[in-house]
VEXBAFI-934352 format. One record per atom (N, C-alpha, C, CB): residue in three letters; x negated, y, z negated. Coordinates in steps of 0.2 Angstrom, whole numbers, plus 5000, padded with zeros to 4 digits. Each point is the difference from the previous one (the first is absolute). Last residue first. Glycine has a CB too. Layout:
<recs>
alaXYZ...
</recs>
This chain:
<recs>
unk614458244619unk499550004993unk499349995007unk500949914986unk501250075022unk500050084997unk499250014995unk501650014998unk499449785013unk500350045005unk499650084998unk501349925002unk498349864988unk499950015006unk500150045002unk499949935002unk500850084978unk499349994999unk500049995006unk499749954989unk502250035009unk499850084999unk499350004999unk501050054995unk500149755007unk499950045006unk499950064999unk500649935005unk499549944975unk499449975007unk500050055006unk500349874997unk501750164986unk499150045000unk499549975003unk500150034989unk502349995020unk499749974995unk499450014998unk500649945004unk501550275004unk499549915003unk499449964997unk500150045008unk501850164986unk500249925002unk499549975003unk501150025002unk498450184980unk499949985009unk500249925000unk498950095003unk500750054975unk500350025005unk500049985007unk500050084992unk498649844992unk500749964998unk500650065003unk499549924985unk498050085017unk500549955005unk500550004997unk499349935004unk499550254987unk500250005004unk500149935003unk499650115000unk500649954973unk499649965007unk500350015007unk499949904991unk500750244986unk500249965004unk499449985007unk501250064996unk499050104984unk499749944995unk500449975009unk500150014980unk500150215020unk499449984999unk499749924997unk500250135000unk501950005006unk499849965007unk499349984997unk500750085012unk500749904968unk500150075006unk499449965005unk500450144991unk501549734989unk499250015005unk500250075001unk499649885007unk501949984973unk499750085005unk499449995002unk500550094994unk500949684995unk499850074997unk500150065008unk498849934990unk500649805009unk500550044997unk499750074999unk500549894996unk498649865019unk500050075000unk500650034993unk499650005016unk499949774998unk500250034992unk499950034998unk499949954998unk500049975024unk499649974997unk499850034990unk499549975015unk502350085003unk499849924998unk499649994998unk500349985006unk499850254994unk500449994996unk500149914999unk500650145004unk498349975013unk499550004992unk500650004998unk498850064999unk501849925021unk499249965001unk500050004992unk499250075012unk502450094995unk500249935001unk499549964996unk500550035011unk499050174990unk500150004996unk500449954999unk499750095000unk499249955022unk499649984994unk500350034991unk498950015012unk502450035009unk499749935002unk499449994991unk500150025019unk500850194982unk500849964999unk499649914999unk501150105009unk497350075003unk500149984992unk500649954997unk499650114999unk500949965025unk499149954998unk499950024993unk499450025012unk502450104992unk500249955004unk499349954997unk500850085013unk498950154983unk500449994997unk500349895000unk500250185004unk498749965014unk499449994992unk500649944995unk499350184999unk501849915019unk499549955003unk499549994995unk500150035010unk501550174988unk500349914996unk499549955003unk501550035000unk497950185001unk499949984994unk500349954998unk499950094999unk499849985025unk499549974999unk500349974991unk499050095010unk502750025001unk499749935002unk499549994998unk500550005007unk500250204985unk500549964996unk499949935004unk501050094996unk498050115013unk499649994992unk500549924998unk499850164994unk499649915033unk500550004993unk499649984995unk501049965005unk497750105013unk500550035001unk500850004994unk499349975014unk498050034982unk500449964999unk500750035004unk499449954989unk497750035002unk500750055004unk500549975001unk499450065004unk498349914982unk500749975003unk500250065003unk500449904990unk497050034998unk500650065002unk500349955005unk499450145000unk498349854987unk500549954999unk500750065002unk499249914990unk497650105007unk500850035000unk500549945004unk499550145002unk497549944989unk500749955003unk500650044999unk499549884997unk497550155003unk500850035001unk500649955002unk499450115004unk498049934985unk500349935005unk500750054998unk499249844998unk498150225000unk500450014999unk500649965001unk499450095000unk497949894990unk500550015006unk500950014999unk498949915004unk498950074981unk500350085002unk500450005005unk499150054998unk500049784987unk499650015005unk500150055003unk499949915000unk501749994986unk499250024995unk499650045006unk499749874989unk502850165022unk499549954996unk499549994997unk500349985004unk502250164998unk499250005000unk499549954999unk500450094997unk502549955012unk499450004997unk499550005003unk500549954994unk502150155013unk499149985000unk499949974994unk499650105006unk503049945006unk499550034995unk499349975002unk500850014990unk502349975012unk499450035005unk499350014993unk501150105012unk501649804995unk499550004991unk499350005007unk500749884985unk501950195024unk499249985001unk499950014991unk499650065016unk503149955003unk499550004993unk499349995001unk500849964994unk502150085017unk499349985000unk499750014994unk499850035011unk502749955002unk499650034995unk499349975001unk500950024991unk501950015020unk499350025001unk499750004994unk500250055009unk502449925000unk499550004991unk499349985000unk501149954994unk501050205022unk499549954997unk499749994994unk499850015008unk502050154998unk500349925000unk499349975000unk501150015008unk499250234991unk499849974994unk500349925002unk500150134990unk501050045025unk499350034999unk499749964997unk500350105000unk501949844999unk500050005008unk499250024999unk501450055007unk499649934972unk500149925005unk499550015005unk501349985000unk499150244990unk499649964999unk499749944999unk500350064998unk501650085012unk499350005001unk499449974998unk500550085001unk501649884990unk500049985008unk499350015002unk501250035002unk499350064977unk500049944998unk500149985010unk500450004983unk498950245010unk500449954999unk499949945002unk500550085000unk497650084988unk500549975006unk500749985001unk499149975002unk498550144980unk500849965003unk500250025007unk500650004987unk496849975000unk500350045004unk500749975001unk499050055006unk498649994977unk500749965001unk500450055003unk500049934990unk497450015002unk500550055003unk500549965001unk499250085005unk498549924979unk500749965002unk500350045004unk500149954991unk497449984998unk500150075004unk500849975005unk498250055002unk501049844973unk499650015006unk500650075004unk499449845001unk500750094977unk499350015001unk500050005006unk499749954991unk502649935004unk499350064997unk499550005002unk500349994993unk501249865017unk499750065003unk499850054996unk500649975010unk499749774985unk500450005007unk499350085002unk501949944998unk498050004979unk499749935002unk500350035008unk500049884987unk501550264997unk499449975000unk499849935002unk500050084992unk501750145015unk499949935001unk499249974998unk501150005010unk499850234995unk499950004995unk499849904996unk500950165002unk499949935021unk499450054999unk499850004991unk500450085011unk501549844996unk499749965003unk499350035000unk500949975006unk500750164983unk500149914997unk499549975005unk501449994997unk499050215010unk499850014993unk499749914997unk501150124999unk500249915021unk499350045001unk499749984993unk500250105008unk502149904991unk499849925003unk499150045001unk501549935010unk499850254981unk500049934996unk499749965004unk500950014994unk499550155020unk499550004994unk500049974996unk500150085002unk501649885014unk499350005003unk499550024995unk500450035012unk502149884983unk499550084999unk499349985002unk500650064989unk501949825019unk499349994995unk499850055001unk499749914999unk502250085011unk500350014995unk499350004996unk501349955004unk498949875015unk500550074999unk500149984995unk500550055009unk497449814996unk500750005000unk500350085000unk500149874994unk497650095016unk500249994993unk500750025001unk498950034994unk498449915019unk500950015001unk500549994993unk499849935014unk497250124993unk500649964994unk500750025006unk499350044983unk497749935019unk500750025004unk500649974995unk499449995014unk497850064979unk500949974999unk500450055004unk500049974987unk497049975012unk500550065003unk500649975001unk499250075005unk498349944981unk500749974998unk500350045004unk500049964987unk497450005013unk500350045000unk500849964999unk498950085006unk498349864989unk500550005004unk500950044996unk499149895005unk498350104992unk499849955003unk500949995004unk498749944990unk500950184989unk499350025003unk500149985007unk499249994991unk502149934994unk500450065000unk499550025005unk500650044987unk498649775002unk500449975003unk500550075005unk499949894990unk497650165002unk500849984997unk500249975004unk500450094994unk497049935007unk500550025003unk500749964995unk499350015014unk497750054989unk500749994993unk500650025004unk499350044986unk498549885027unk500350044999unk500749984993unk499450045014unk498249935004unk500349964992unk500150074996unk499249855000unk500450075029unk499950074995unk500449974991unk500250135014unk499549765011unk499649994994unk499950054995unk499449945007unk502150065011unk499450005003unk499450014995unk500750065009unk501749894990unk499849955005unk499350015003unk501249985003unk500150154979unk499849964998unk499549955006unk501150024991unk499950185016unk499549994993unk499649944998unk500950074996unk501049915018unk499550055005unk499449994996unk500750105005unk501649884984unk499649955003unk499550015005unk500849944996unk500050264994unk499549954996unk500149945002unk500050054992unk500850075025unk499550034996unk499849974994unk500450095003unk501749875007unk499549995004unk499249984996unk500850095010unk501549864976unk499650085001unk499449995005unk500050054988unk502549845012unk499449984999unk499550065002unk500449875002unk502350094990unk499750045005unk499250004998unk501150085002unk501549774994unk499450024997unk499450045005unk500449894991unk502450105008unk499449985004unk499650024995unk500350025013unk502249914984unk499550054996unk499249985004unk500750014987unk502349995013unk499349975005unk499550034999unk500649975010unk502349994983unk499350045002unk499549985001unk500250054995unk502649984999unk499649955002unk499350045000unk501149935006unk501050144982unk500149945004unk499649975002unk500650045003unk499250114974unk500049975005unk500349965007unk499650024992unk501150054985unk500250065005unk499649985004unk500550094995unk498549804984unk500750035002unk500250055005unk500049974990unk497949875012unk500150054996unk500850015000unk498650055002unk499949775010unk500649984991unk500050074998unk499449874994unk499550145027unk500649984999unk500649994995unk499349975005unk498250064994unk500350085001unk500949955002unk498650125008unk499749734989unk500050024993unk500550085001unk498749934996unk501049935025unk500449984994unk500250044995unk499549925001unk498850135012unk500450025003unk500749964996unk499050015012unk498949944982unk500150095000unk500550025003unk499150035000unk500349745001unk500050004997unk500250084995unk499449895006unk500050045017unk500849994998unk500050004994unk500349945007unk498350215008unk499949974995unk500649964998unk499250104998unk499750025028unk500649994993unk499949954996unk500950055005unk497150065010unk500549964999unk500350034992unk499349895007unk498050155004unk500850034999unk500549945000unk499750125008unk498849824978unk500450045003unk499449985008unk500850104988unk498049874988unk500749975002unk500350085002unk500049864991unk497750044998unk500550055003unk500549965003unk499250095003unk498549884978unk500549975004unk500650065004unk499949894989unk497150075005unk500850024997unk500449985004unk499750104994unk497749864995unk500449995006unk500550054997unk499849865006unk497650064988unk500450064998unk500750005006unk498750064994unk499249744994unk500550035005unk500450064999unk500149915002unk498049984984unk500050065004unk500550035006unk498949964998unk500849834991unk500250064995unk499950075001unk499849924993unk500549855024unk499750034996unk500150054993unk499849975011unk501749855003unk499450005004unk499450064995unk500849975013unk501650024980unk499449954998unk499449985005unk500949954994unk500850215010unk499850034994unk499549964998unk500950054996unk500549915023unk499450035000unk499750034996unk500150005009unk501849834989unk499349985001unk499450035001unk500749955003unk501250134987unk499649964995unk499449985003unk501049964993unk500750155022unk499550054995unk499649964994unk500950095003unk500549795012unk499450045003unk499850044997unk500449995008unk501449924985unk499549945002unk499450025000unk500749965007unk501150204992unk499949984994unk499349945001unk501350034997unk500150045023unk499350034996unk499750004994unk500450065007unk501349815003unk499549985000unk499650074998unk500349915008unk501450104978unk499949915001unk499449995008unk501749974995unk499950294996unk499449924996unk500149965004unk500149994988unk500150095025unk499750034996unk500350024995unk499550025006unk501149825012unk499550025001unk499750044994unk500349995012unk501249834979unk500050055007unk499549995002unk500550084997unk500449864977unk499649985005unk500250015008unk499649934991unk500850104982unk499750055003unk499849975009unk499750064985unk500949724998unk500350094998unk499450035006unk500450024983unk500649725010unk499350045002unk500450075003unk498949895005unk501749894979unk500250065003unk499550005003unk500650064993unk500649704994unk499450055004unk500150045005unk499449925000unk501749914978unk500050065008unk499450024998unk501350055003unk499549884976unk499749925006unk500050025006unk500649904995unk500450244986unk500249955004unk499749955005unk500750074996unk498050094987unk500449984997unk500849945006unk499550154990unk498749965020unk499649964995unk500649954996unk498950114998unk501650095020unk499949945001unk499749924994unk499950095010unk500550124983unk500749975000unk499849945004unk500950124999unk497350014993unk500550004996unk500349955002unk500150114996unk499049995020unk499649944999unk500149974992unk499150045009unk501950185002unk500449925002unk499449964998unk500950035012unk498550164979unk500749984999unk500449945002unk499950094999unk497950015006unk500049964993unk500750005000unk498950034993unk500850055028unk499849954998unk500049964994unk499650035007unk500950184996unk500649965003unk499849954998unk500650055009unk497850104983unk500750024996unk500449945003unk500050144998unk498249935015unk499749924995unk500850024996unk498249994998unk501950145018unk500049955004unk500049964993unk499450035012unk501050194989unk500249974998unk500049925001unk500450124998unk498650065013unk499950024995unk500249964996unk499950085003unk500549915019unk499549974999unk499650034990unk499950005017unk502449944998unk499950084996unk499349964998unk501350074994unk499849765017unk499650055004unk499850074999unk500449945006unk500949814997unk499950044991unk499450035004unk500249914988unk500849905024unk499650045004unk500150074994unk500349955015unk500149774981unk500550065000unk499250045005unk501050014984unk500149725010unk499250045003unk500350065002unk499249915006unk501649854977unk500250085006unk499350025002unk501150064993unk500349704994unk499650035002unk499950075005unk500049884996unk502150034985unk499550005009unk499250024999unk501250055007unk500549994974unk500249935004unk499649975006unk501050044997unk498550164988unk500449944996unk500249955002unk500350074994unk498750135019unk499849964997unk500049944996unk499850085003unk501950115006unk499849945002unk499449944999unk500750075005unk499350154981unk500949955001unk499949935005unk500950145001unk497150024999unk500149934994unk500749964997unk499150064995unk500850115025unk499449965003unk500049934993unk499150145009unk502550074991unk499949925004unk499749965001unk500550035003unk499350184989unk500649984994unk499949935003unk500950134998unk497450025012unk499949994992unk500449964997unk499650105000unk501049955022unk499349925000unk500050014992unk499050015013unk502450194997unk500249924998unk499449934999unk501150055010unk498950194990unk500250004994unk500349905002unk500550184995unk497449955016unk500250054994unk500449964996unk500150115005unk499449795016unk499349984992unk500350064997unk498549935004unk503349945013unk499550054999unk499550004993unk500850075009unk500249695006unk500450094997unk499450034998unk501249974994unk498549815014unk500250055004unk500250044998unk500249945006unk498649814986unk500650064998unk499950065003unk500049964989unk499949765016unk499650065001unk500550064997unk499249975011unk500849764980unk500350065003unk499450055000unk501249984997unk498749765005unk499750054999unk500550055001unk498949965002unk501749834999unk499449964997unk499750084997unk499749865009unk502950054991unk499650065005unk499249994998unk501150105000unk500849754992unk500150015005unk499650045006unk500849964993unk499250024983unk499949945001unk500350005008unk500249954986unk501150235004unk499549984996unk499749935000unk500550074993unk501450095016unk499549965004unk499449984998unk500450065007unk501450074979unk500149945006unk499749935002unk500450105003unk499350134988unk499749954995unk500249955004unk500050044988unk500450155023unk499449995002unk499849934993unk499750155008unk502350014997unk500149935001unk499449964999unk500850045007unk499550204992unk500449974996unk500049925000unk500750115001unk498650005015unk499550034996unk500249974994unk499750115007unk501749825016unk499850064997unk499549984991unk501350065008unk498649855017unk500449984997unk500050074995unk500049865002unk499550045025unk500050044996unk500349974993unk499950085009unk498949835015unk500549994994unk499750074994unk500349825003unk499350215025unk499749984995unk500849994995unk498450065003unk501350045019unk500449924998unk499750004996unk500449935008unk500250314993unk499449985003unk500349915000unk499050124996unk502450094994unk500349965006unk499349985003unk501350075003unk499650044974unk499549975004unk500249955005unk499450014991unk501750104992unk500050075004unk499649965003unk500150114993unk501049734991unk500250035007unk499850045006unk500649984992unk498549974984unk499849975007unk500549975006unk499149984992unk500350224987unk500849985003unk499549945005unk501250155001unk497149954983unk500450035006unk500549945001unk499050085006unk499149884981unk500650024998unk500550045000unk499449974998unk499149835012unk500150075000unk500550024993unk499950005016unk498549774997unk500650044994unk499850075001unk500049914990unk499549865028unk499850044997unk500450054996unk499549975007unk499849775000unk500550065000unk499750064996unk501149925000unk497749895011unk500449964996unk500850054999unk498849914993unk498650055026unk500750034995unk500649994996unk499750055006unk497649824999unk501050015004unk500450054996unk500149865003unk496950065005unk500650024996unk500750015002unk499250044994unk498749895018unk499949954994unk500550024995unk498749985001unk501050125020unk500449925001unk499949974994unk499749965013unk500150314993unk499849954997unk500449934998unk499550114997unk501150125017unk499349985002unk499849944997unk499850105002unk502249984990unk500149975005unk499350005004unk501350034998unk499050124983unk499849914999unk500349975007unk500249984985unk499650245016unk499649975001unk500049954996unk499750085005unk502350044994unk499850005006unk499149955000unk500850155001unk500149904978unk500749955006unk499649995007unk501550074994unk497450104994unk499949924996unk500449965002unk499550034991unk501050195015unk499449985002unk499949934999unk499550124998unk502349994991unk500349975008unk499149975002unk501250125005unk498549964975unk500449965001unk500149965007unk500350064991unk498850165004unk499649955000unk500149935000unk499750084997unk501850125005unk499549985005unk499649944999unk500150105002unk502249884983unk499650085005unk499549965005unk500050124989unk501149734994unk500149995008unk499950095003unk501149874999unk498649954976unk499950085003unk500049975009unk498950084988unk500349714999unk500550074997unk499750055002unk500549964990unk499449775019unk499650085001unk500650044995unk499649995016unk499249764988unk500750034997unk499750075002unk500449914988unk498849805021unk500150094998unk500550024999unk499450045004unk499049694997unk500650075002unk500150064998unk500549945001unk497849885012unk500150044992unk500550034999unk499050035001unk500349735010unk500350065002unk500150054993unk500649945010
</recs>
């Protein structure tokens, strides 16, 4: 039995409480906040964040659940020093930066990380090495939306005079159109999709400043096309309560021969925060796997063997899939 550790109890958290209970091969062990774990009335064991060296030799993997602006960068190699982790690190600019850091710390205490891993990073990531290596002629791109972003939706959170918010990412029809009809095109990430913040902000904040600041946020919504609309904080519960999201790595290649071959790889997803802890959940399983067999350091989803995410034996996945 594997056991678990969860830090951070927002959405994605609750998620990953929620679907280890699909998985007979793991057991919750508790989860840390650094919230009062009084305010939690779910049955899971809580303890507080403060406590977490405690459980040292008791948890085989913690998933890390807080956000990729300011909490995974500070906690993901804090708790490295004891545990084994598997974070969802997701400023895609600063991916290799986290990794050489925790593969530092994993190295130096004998733990094993694996960073950046979801749907994006982690499977479309997959997918874009794979259809880049089918030829040198591949020409793809990646979109993503309509859906709220948790990760953007966070990063406008931690702003001062925030209450709460929900940042839809808004997918450009049109150039995925473009793209899906063989046209080999130079598209931005800005090109390809649009930024739209529902904010709720305490009394007393200056709606200009908060705009400013968010519209100004590098790696979230520079550069791209931002609009930011407040509310009050009821309406926005009652109007913005899903967490809907989707995505596609859409493209062509050429073969010597001239033939053409179109693939693509798209999710849609009524929750972002259940599929990411399902991903999330099944790696946990294969950082188990390689850490017995001596693993130390920082993976990313790219050095991982798919059997070693699937409780079923590899004989039978060879009958069943192969």
């Amino acid at each position: 039995m594997i056991r678990i550790g969860i830090v951070g109890y927002g959405n994605l958290g609750k998620s990953v409480a929620r679907e280890l209970k699909n998985n007979s091969d793991m057991i919750l062990v508790c989860i840390f906040s650094r919230r009062d774990k009084k305010l939690f009335k779910d049955e899971y064991f809580f303890d507080s964040y403060n406590n977490i060296k405690s459980y040292k030799g008791k948890i085989d993997v913690m998933i890390m659940c807080g956000g990729s602006q300011k909490d995974l960068p500070e906690q993901s190699p804090e708790v490295l020093k004891d545990f084994c982790i598997i974070d969802s690190f997701d400023t895609h600019q600063k991916i290799l930066e986290h990794l050489k850091k925790l593969n530092k710390v994993g190295t130096q205490n004998k733990t094993l990380g694996l960073c950046s891993c979801g749907w994006d990073p982690g499977l479309f990531s997959l997918m874009r090495v794979l259809f880049s290596s089918f030829s040198k002629n591949s020409h793809f791109h990646t979109f993503w939306g309509d859906g709220i972003s948790e990760g953007h939706s966070d990063a406008i959170r931690k702003i001062d005079g925030v209450l709460d918010a929900r940042q839809y990412t808004i997918l450009n029809k049109q150039a995925l159109n473009l793209v899906r009809s063989g046209k080999r095109v130079n598209l931005s990430p800005s090109d390809k999709h649009k930024r739209e913040c529902y904010v709720a902000i305490k009394k007393g904040a200056k709606k200009d400043e908060i705009e400013q600041k968010i519209k100004s946020m590098p790696y979230y919504f520079l550069d791209y096309e931002t609009n930011v609309h407040f509310l009050p904080q009821k309406k926005l519960e009652k109007e913005h309560n899903k967490l809907y999201h989707a995505g596609v790595v859409s493209g062509f290649f050429d073969s010597k021969s001239g033939n053409e071959s179109f693939f693509e790889f798209s999710l849609k997803l009524d929750s972002n925060p259940d599929f990411t802890a399902s991903v999330l959940i099944c790696f946990s399983r294969a950082v188990y796997r390689l850490y017995q067999e001596g693993k130390v350091g920082c993976l990313s989803v790219f050095d991982v063997p798919f059997k070693y995410l699937s409780p079923i034996c590899y004989e039978e996945l060879i009958k069943s899939y192969l």
